[in-house]
C-alpha positions as CSV (number, residue, x, y, z in Angstrom):
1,X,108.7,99.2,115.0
2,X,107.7,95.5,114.2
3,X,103.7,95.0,115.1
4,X,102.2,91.5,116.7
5,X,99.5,90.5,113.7
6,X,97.4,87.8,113.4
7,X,94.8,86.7,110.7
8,X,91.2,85.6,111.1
9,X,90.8,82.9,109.0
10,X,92.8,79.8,108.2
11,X,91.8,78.8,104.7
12,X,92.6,78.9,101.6
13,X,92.4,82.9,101.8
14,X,94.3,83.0,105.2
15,X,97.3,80.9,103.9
16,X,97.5,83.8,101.0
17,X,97.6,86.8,103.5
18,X,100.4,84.7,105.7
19,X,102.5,84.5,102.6
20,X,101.3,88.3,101.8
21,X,102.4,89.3,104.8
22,X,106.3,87.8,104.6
23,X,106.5,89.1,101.3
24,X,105.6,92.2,102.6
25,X,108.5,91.8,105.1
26,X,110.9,90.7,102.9
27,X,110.3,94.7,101.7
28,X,109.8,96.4,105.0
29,X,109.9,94.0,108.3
30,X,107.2,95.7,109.7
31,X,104.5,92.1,110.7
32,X,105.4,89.4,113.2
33,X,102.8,86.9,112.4
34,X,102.0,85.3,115.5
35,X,98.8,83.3,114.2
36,X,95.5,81.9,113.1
37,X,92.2,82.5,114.7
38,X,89.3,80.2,113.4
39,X,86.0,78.8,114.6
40,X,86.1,76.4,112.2
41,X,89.6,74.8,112.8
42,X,90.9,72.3,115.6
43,X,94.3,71.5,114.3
44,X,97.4,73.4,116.6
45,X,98.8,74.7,113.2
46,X,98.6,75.4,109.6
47,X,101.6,74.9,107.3
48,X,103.4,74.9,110.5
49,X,101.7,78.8,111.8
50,X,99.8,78.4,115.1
51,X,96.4,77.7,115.2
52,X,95.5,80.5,118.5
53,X,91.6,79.7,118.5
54,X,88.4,81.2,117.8
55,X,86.4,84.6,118.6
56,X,86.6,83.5,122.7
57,X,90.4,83.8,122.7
58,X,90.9,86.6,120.3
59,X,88.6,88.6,122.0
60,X,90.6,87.5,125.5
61,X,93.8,88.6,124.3
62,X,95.2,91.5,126.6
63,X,98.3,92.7,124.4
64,X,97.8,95.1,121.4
65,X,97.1,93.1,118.2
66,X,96.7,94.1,114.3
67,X,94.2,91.5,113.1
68,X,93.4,90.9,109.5
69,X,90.2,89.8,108.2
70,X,90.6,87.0,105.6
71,X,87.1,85.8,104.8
72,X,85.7,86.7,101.3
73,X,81.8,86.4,101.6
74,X,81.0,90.4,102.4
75,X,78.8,89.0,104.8
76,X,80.3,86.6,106.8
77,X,83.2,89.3,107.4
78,X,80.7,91.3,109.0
79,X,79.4,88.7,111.0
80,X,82.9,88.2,112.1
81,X,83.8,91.8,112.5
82,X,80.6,92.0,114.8
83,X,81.8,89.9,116.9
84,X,85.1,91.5,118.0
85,X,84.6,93.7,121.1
86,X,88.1,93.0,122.3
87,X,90.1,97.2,122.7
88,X,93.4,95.5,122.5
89,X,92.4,94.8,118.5
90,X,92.9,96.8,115.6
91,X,92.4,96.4,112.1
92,X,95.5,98.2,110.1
93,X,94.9,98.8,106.3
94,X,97.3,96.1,104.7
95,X,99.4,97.4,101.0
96,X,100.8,94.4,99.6
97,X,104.6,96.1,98.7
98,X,103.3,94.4,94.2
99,X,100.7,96.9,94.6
100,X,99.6,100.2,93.8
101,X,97.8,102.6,96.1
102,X,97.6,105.2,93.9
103,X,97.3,109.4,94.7
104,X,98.0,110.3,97.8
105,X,94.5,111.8,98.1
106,X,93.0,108.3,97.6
107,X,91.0,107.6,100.9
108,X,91.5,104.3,102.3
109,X,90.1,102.9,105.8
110,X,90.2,100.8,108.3
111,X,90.8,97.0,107.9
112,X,91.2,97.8,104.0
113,X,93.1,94.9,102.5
114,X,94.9,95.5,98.7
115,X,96.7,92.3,98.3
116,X,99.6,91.7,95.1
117,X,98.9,93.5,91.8
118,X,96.1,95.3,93.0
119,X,96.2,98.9,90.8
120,X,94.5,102.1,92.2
121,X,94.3,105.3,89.9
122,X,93.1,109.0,91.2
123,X,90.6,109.8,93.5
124,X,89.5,106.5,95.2
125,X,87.8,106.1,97.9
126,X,87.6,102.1,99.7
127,X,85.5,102.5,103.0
128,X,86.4,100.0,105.6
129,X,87.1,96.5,105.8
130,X,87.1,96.3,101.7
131,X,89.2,93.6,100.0
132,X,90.9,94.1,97.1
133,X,91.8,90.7,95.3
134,X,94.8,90.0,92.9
135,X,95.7,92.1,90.1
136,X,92.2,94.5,90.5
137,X,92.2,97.2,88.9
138,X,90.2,100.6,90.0
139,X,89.8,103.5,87.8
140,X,89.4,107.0,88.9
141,X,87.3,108.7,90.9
142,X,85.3,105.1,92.5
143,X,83.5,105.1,95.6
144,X,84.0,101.5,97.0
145,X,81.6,100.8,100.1
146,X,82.1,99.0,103.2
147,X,83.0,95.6,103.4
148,X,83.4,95.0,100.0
149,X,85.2,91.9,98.5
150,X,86.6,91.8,94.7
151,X,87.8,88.7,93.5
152,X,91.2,88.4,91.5
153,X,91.4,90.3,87.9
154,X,88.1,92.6,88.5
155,X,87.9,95.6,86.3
156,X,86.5,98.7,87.6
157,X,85.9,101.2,84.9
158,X,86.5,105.3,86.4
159,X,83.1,107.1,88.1
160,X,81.6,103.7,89.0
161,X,79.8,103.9,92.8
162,X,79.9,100.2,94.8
163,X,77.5,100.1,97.7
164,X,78.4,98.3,101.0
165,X,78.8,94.4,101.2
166,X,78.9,93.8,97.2
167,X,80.4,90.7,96.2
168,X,82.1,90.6,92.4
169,X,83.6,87.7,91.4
170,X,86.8,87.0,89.6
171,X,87.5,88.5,86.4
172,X,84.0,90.7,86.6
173,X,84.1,94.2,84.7
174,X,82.2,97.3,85.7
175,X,81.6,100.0,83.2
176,X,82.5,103.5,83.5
177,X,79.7,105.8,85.2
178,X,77.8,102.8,86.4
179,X,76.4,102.2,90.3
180,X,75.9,99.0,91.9
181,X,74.1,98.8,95.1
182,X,74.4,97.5,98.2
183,X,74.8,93.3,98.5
184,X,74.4,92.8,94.9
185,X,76.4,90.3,93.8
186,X,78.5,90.2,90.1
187,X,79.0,87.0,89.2
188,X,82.5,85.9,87.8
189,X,83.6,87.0,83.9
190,X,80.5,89.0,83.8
191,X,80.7,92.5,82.5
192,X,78.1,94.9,83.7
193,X,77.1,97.2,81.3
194,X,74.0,98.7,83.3
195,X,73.5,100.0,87.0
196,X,72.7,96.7,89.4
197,X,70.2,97.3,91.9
198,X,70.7,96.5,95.9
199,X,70.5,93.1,96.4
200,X,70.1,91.5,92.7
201,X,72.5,89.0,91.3
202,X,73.7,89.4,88.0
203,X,76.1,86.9,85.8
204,X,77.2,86.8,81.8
205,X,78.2,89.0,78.6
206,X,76.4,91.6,79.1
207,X,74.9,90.9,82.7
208,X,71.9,90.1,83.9
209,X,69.8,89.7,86.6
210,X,69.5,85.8,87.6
């Protein structure tokens, strides 16, 4: 059964899911991309996909819809998330068809996105509306928390706990056995050899808090 989708989001990061999702199709037509929304945008398309309009007339659509969140700031994904009080939308977990979910007992939720080259080992568990950037890897037995982004070529080392709303940045690595809390932020290259508290920024070779 092919589903209606749209994205939220007509950037950078929203181009990449459109061509995400027709590779995906080219593997299993499952997506008929009907759209863009954005708040941000005026134009009536992007690279020739329909610009649909903002929040007001997502959250007036009266037709079943799969929507994808493709906005990278942790928070600003909430924020948008928040804002969506429309039944008629759902948020599917996306598997780009390069990537690798891993067991079968992984736990993934709602709204979930692993995008191309994304690798996932044994016991993993992404809450919802994580997003997995290109060729991430996970180790096993990592507890990734709500809304979540990592940035392409992150490295997460096995055992490692990530609180809700963390932002790491591209080509970060996270030790094995290590926690990072809530909204931290881990900046890009930086390898975290210690547990980051909620909140705190860290950046370098080792990192440390800015």
């Amino acid at each position: 059964m092919i589903r209606e989708i749209a994205i939220y989001g007509a950037g950078g990061l929203g181009s990449e899911m459109a061509l995400q999702i027709e590779q995906h199709n080219e593997k299993n037509l499952q997506w008929k991309l009907i759209g863009y929304f954005d708040d941000h945008r005026q134009a009536e398309n992007v690279d020739g996909i329909p610009l649909l309009g903002g929040i007001h007339q997502l959250n007036a659509k009266a037709n079943p819809l799969a929507l994808l969140l493709a906005i990278a700031d942790p928070v600003v994904r909430f924020r948008i998330f928040k804002s969506i009080n429309n039944p008629n939308v759902n948020f599917p977990v996306f598997v780009h068809p390069s990537s690798h979910p891993g067991s079968r007992s992984n736990k993934i939720e709602r709204g979930t996105i692993l995008t191309a080259g994304s690798i996932l080992t044994t016991g993993v568990t992404l809450g919802e509306f994580v997003f997995i950037n290109l060729h991430t890897t996970i180790g096993h037995n990592v507890r990734i928390g709500n809304f979540t982004s990592l940035m392409p070529s992150v490295n997460i080392s096995g055992n490692v706990t990530i609180g809700e709303g963390v932002l790491i940045g591209t080509g970060a690595t996270v030790l094995q056995g290590l926690s990072i809390g809530d909204h931290a932020v881990i900046g890009a290259g930086a390898v975290v050899t210690k547990s980051v508290v909620a909140g705190k920024k860290v950046v370098g070779i080792p990192a440390r808090e800015v």
